[in-house]
Each structure stands twice: as structure tokens, then as C-alpha cells.
N, C-alpha and C positions, 0 to 999 in steps of 0.2 A: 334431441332438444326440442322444446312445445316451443310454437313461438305463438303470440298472443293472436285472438281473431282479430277478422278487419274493425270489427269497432272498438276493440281493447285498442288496435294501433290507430285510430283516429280519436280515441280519447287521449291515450300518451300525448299527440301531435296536439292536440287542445293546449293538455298543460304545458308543453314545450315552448307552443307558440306565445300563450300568457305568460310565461317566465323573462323568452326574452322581449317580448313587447315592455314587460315593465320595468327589464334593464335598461332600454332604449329610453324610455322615457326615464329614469334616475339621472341613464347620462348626461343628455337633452338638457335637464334641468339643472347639472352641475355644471356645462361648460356652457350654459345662456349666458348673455352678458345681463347682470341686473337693471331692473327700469323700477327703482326704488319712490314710496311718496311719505312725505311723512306727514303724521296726521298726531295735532295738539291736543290738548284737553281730552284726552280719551274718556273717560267717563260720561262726561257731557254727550260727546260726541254718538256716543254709543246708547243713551239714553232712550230714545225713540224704538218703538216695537222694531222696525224695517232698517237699524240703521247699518247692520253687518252687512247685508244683500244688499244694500245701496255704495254702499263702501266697496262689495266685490264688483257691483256693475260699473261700477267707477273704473275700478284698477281692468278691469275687460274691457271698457271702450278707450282707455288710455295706452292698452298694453303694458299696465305695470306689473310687473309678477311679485316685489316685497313690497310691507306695509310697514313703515316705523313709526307706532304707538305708543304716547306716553303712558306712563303707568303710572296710577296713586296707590297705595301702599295704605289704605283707608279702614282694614279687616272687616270691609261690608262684604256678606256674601254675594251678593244681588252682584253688586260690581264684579266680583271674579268671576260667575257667572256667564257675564254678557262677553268676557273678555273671552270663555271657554267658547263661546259661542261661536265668536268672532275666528278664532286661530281654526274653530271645526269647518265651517262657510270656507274662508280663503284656504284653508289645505285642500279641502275638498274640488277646489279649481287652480291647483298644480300654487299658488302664492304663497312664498314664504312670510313669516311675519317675527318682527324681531321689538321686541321690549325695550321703549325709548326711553333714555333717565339722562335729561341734563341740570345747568348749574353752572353758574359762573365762578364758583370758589373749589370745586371737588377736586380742584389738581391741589390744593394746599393742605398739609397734613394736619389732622385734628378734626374736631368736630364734623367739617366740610365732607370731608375723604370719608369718615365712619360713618355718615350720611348714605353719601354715595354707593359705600359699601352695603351698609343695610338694603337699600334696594335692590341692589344687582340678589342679595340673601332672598329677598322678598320672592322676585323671577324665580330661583331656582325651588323656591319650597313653594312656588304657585304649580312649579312644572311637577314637582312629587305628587301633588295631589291632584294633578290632571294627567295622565299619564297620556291619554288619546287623546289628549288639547293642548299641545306642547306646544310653547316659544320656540325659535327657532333661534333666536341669538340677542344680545344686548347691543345695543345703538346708542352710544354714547353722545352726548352732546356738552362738552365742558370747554367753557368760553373764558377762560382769564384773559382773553383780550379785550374782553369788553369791559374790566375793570378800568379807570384812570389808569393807574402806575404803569397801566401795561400796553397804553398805545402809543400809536407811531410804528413806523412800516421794522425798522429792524430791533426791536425793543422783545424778544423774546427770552428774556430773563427765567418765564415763571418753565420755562420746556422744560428741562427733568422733573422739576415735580410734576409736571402733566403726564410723564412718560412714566413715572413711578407708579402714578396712581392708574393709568392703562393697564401696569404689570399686576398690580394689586387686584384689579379687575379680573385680569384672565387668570391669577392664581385661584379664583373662584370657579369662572367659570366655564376651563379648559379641562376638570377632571367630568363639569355635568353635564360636557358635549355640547357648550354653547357657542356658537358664533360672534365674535368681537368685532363692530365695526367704530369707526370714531368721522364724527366732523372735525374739520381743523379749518384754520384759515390759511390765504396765499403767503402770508407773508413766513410759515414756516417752512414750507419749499425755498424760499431763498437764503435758507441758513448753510451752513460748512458742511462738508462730507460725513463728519461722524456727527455731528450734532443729526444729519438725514438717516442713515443708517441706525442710529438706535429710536429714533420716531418710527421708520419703516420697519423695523423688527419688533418695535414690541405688540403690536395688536397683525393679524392677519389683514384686513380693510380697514380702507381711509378713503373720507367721503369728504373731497375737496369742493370748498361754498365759494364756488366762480361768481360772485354777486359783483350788479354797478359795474358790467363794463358798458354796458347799455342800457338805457331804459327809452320807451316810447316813445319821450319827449327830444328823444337825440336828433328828429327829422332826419334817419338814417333809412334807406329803404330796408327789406327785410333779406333781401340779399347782401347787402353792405354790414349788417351785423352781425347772420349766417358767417359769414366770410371770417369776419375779425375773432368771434368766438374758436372759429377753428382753430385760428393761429393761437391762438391764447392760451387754449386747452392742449394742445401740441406744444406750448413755448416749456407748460409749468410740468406736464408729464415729464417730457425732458431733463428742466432743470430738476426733478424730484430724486433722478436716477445716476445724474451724470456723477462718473466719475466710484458708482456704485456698483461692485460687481457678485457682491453676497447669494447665495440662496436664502430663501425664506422672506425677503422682504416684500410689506403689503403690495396688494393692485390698491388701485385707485378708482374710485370712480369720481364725475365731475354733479357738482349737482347745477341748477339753476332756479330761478325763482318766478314765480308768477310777474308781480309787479312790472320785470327787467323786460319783457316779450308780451306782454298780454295775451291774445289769444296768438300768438306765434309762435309761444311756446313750445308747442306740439313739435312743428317742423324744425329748433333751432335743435331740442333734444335729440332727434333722432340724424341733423347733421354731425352731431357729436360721435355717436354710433358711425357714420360710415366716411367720417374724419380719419377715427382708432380705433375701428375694430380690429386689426391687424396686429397691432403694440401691446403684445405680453403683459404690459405692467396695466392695462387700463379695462374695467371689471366692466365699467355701462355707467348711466347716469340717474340721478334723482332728482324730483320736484320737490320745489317749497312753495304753497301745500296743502293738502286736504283741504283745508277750514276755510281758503281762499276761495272755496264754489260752494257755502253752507253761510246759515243764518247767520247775522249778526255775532248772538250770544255765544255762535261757537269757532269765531275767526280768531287767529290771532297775527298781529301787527308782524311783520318778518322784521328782524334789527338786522342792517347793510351791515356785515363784519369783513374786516377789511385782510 
């Protein structure tokens, strides 16, 4: 038997080495807990020659590793474009990025929902035609609580159609390999066991908007809020699970908001992280948001959802 010379076996051991380095780093980045941000007005945002590499220096000096970007559906090419640009920039430095689509009516069937739908259509035939500038998953944002009919802390009437219109989503976009995540608010964690069980199974991630339990003006030190946010985040993981003992049901992550911490925000985020990083069910956390450190023209108002 020939066996290779020494530099055929130190070229082998190159590729060996490369192979598994770039399994380690797959894995690395599948069992990261996420530091997700989301960012508004995408187009606008994106507008400026520099604004992708300002957007990734961003998420590098924040530690964020996804970006949820709203999408408009506008058939400008220019626009698809800069957005290819964007998913090339943050893939290129390990960041996922996932295609933000929300609405305060897409849980109701009709018009609302085939909305909806069309966009999530849009993502996937954006990703046909970028094959090496691929989205990474959809990020839901559907607020029927912010309707009238539908506030008040135990008033979740419109949940199956919300859950319907989840399932409708991933009947798109689980055959095109896309990632499903959703914001919800607190007050669907304190509904009955199955009403939580079919919320936590229909989408993979759920991205809980822990807004207003603090803001700056509480004259609370930044330890005293630190503190309370733990327990809060710890109360509602809890209540999401209790009494659940299914496979398949989502992680969570908690988000938080600029306004709520000001520049605190940094440190209350990553007490979140070493609150739960331990607890199975809880993925990392996310900022609201981008457009809160940007011009004027490209901020948008965050609405306290309760």
C-alpha cells in the first residue's frame, strides 16, 4: 500500500482541519443564545451608500448576531438590491438576518391574512432569485392587541386566528427552509394550558415584548431594575411552560426596549442572558431598536404593548 508523502498528508490535515473548524463554528452558531435587533423602515434605512457596514458595526459593538428587517414588497430593483447587499455584509460576519412583516389585522382572515401571505410569497421568491443572499427566516410582528376590541390584560379572543395565520405562514415557509419567529405580548403567557400549547407549537420562536416594567423616570437605581427584570423574565418563562410537557414547543426569547433603560440597556440585556441561560426553553434576547441611534426621518415611535 502507497501511502501519501508528507506534504500530500499535511495538505489532507489542512482540509481536515478546515472541515472541522467550519463544523465548530455551524455548531457555535446553532446553539448561541440570539442577541436579535430589529430595524424599521428598511428601505429608508438602507438608503445611504454606508448603511449595511454601519448596520454590521452596529450589531459588532452591541453583540448582536440577528437583524429583523422590515421588508416592502415595492418591485424596485434598487431596493432588492441593497437588501442583497445587506444579508451579503452580515452573513459575511457569522449574523443572521430574518425578513420583518408586521400588521395589526394579519391574524383575521381575508384581505388582512392574503396580505400577509403575499409578503412572506415575496421573501421566498426574493430568496429564488438571490440564491447567495438568502433571508434566513420571517419575523413576524402581528399586534391584534393593539386593536380596541382587543385590550385589556385577559381579552385574547382574536388567539386562534393568530395561531392560524402562524400555521399559514410556516405552511409557506417550512418547505423553503425558512425560520419562523413571532412577537407576542405578556398577556398570552397567562392564558390555560392548551390555549399555551397550541401558541408554543405552532411557530418554532417567540419573541416575548417584556416593555413598561421600567422606565428611567421610575428613580429606581440600575440595580433595582436589573433585579426586578430578572424575576419577571423568570416569572413569565415559567408561566409559558407550566404544566406543559410536549416536544417541539418554541424557545423564547425576551425582548427589551430602548426607551424602558436608556443607555442601561446594554447591561439589563445581557443580565437576562446570565438570569437563563441555563433554561431550555429561553433562546437570548432582543432590542427595540435600530432606528432609535439614527436620524430623525428614520426613527420609529416604539407602541408600549401590553
Amino acid at each position: 500500500m502507497r501511502f501519501p508523502s508528507g506534504s500530500a498528508w499535511r495538505g489532507v490535515t489542512c482540509v481536515l482541519f478546515l472541515a472541522l473548524a467550519s463544523a465548530a463554528s455551524t455548531f457555535a452558531q446553532s446553539t448561541a443564545l440570539a442577541h436579535g435587533l430589529w430595524v424599521w423602515k428598511g428601505p429608508s434605512v438602507l438608503a445611504d451608500s454606508n448603511s449595511a457596514e454601519d448596520l454590521r458595526d452596529f450589531c459588532q459593538a452591541q453583540g448582536i448576531n440577528e437583524v429583523y428587517i422590515s421588508v416592502a414588497e415595492d418591485g424596485d430593483p434598487s431596493t432588492e438590491a441593497r437588501y442583497a447587499h445587506l444579508i451579503f455584509v452580515l452573513h459575511r460576519n457569522n449574523i443572521r438576518i430574518e425578513a420583518l412583516v408586521s400588521s395589526t389585522d394579519a391574524d383575521e382572515p381575508g384581505k388582512s391574512r392574503v396580505n400577509l401571505l403575499d409578503h412572506v410569497l415575496w421573501v421566498i421568491q426574493f430568496n429564488q432569485n438571490h440564491a447567495n443572499n438568502r433571508f434566513d427566516g420571517v419575523h413576524l410582528d402581528i399586534e391584534p392587541q393593539q386593536r380596541p376590541e382587543n385590550k385589556g390584560d385577559g381579552n385574547v379572543a382574536f388567539l386562534p386566528n393568530l395561531i392560524d395565520a402562524y400555521r399559514a405562514v410556516r405552511a409557506l415557509t417550512d418547505p423553503s427552509h425558512l425560520t419562523v419567529d413571532a412577537d407576542i405580548p405578556r398577556k398570552l403567557l397567562r392564558t390555560d394550558a392548551a390555549q399555551r400549547r397550541a401558541l408554543l407549537s405552532s411557530v418554532p420562536r417567540l419573541t416575548l415584548m417584556l416593555y413598561r416594567i421600567d422606565t428611567p423616570t421610575d428613580a429606581q437605581t440600575a440595580q433595582q431594575q436589573m433585579d426586578k427584570l430578572r424575576a419577571e423574565g423568570q416569572t413569565f418563562l415559567q408561566m409559558a411552560y407550566d404544566g406543559l410537557s410536549d416536544d417541539g414547543l418554541a424557545k423564547i426569547s425576551i425582548a427589551l426596549r430602548t426607551p424602558d433603560y436608556g443607555p442601561n440597556l446594554p447591561q439589563m440585556l445581557k443580565s437576562l442572558d446570565d438570569a437563563n441561560r441555563a433554561n431550555p426553553h429561553y433562546s437570548g434576547w432582543s432590542r427595540h431598536s435600530y432606528n432609535d441611534t439614527l436620524a430623525p426621518a428614520t426613527q420609529l415611535s416604539s407602541t408600549p404593548v401590553k
